[in-house]
C-alpha atoms as one frame of an Amber mdcrd trajectory, in Angstrom:
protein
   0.000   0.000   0.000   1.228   3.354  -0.916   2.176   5.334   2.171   0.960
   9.317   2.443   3.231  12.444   2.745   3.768  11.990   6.376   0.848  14.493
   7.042  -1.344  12.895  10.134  -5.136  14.214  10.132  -5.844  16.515  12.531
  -8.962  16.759  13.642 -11.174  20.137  14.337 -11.174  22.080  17.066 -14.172
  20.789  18.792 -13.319  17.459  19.762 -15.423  14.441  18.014 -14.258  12.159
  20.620 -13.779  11.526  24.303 -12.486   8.135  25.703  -9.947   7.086  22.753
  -7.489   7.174  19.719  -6.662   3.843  17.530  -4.073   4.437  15.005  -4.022
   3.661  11.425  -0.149   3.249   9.868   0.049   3.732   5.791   4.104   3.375
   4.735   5.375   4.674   8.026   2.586   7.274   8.801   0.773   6.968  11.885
  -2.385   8.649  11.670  -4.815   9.009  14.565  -8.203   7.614  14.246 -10.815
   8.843  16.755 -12.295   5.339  17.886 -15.869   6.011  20.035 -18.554   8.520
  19.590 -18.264  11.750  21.893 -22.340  11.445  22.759 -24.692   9.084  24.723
 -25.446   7.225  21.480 -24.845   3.932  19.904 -21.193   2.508  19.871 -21.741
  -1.036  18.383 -21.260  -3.291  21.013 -24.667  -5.094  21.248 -24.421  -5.989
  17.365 -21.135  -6.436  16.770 -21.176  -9.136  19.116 -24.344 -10.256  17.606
 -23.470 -10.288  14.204 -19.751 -11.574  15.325 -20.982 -14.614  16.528 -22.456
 -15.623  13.479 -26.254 -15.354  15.187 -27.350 -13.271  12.302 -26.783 -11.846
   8.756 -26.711  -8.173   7.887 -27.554  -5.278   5.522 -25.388  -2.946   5.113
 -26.534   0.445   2.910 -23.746   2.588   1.741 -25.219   5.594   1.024 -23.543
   8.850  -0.668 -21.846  10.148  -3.749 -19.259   8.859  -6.662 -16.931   8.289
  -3.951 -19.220   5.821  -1.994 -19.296   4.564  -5.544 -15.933   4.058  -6.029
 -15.983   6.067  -9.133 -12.462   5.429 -10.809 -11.499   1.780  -9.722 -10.328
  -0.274 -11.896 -11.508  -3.087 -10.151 -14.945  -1.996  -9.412 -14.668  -2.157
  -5.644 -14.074   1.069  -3.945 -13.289   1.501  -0.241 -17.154   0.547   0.645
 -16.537  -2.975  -1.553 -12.779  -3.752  -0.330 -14.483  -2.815   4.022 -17.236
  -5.523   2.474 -15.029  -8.086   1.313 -13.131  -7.920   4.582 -16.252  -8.649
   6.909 -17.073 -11.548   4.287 -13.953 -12.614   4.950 -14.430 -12.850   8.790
 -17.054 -15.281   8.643 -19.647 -12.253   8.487 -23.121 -13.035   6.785 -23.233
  -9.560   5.141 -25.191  -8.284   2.597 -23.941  -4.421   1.087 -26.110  -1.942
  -0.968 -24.152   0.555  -2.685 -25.912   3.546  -3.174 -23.907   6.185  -4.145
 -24.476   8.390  -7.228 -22.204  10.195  -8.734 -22.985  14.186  -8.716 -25.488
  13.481  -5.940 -25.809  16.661  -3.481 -27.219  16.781   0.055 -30.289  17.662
  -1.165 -30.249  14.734  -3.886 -29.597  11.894  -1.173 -32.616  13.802   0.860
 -34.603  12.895  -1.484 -33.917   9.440  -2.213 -32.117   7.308   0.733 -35.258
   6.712   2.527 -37.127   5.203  -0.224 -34.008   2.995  -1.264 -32.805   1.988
   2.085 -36.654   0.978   3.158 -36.539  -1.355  -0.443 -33.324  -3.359   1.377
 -34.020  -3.927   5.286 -36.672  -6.608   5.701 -37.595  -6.939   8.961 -35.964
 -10.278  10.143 -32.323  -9.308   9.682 -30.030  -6.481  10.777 -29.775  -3.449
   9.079 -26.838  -0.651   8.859 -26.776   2.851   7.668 -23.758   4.425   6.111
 -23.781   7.870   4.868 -20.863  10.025   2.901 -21.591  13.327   1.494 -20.986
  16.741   0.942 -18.267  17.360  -1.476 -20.673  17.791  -4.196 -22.245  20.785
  -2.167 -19.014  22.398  -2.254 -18.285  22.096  -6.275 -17.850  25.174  -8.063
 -21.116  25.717  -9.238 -20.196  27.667 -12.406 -16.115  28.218 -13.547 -16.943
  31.455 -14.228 -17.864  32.017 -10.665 -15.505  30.196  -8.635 -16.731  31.637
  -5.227 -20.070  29.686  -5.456 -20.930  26.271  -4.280 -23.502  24.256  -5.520
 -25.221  24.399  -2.586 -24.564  26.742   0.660 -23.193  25.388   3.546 -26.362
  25.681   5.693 -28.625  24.231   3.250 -26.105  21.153   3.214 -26.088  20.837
   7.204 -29.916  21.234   7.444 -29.975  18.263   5.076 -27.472  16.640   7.208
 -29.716  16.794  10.094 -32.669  15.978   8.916 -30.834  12.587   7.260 -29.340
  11.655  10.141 -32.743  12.023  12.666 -34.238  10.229  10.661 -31.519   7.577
  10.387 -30.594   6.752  13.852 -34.444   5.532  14.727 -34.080   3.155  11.790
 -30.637   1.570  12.257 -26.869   2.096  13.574 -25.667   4.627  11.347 -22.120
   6.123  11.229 -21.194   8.809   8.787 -17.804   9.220   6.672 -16.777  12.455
   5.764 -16.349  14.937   2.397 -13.415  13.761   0.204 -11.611  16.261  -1.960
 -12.423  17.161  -5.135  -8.598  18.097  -5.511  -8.689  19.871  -8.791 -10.881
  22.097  -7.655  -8.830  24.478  -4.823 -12.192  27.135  -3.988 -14.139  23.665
  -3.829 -11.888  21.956  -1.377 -11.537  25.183   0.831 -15.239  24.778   1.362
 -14.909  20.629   1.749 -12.540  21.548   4.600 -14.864  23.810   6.403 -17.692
  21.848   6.061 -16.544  18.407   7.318 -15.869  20.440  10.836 -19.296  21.687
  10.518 -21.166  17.823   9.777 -19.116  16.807  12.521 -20.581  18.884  14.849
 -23.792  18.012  12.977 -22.993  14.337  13.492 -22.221  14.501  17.339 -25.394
  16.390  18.094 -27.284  13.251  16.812 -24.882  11.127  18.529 -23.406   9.194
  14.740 -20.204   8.221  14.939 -18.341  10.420  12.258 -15.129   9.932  10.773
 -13.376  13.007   9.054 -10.955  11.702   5.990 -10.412  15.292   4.182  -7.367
  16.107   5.048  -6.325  12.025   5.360  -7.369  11.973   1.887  -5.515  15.371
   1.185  -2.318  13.885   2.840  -2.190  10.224   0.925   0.247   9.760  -1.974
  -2.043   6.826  -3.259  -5.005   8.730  -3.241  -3.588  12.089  -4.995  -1.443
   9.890  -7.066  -4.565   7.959  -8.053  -6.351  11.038  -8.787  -4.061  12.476
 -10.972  -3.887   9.178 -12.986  -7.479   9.629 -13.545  -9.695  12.330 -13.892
  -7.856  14.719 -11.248 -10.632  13.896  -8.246 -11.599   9.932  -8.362  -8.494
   7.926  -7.498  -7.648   4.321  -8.615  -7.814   1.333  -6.825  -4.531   2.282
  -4.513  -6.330   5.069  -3.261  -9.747   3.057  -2.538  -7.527   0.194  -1.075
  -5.361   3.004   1.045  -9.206   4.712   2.184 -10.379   1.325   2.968  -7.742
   0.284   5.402  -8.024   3.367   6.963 -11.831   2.967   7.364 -11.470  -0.132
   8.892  -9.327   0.833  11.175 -12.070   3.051  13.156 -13.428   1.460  15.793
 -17.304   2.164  15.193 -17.063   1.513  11.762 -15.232  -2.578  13.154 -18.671
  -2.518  15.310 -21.158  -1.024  12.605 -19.667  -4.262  10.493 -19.384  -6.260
  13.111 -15.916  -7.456  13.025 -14.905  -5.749  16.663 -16.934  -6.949  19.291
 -15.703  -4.650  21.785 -15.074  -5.279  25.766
């Protein structure tokens, strides 16, 4: 795996987290992972060991943009497909839904993950929700006009919100945040102010939320990738790289069920 340009993620001001750091090492980087969600709400621990055990099988809906897509891979499989394969793997019964689209806004996945995740989760199994979103808010809306976004920051958070109250009643839900766009510098000052803002978002509704902006930002097989492509998607190095790093956060082991916790 390609390592990164020794450039750990920081995370924002507020703190997301509380009780605990796991670490995530890409070629000699050590990057700090913030492992339990800051709030009252769920960690994983009931259905990880649930699912763990082999009691049960899962559904897993990934749920987001060309990124949850995996937009770019030569292989098809994205970060959301390689964290899939992994649980399969371990002896977990899963079942994944991708359903990202590529261009998709806040407001598009508002409209639609309700309707698509409700088509997937039968009642006699256990469901998952996975949302990623937000860099598509931020893109330029117009070359000519480089200081406009698509959509406004607020109008992405409100969608946030109401996506995520509506989430948490239905199933564990954790939530990834914006990737860069990369070729677009005005868009990816925005990306970086938003993900601070979701996160705050994220805690209020007590989801687990893992920023990868500036992880992303800071990995040579990511910008590499990108740059091989179409200057924002990366290859399968880059997915791979994401993927490891994904795994590698403690509610997301849970969400899948591959950590059972204490």
């Amino acid at each position: 795996m390609s390592g990164c340009r020794h450039r750990g993620v920081r995370q924002s001001e507020r703190p997301l987290v509380r009780r605990g750091f796991s670490a995530y090492r890409c070629g000699g980087c050590v990057h700090s992972v913030p492992w339990e969600c800051g709030g009252s709400g769920w960690d994983g621990r009931d259905i990880a060991r649930q699912v763990g055990k082999g009691r049960g099988s899962v559904r897993c809906c990934f749920v987001g943009d060309s990124f949850v897509n995996g937009v770019g891979d030569e292989r098809a499989l994205g970060w959301t497909g390689r964290t899939v394969q992994r649980a399969r793997q371990s002896g977990i019964d899963v079942t994944a839904y991708d359903l990202g689209v590529r261009r998709d806004t806040s407001a598009d996945i508002l409209a639609r993950w309700k309707g698509e995740v409700s088509a997937r989760f039968p009642r006699d199994v256990e469901h998952r929700l996975l949302f990623a979103f937000g860099a598509n808010d931020c893109a330029t809306a117009d070359p000519r006009a480089p200081g406009i976004a698509r959509l406004p920051p607020e109008a992405t958070l409100a969608n946030a919100d109401l996506i995520l109250a509506e989430a948490v009643g239905l199933a564990p839900t954790v939530m990834i945040g914006p990737a860069p766009i990369i070729d677009d510098e005005a868009a990816d000052a925005r990306i970086g102010r938003l993900e601070r803002e979701l996160a705050a978002v994220a805690e209020r509704r007590d989801v687990p939320f893992l920023p990868i902006f500036e992880w992303c930002r800071g990995c040579r097989a990511w910008t590499e990738g990108a740059a091989k492509n179409d200057g924002t998607h990366p290859d399968g190095s880059g997915y791979a790289a994401l993927a490891g790093y994904v795994l590698d956060w403690r509610p997301f082991r849970r969400w899948m069920g591959l950590d059972p916790g204490p």
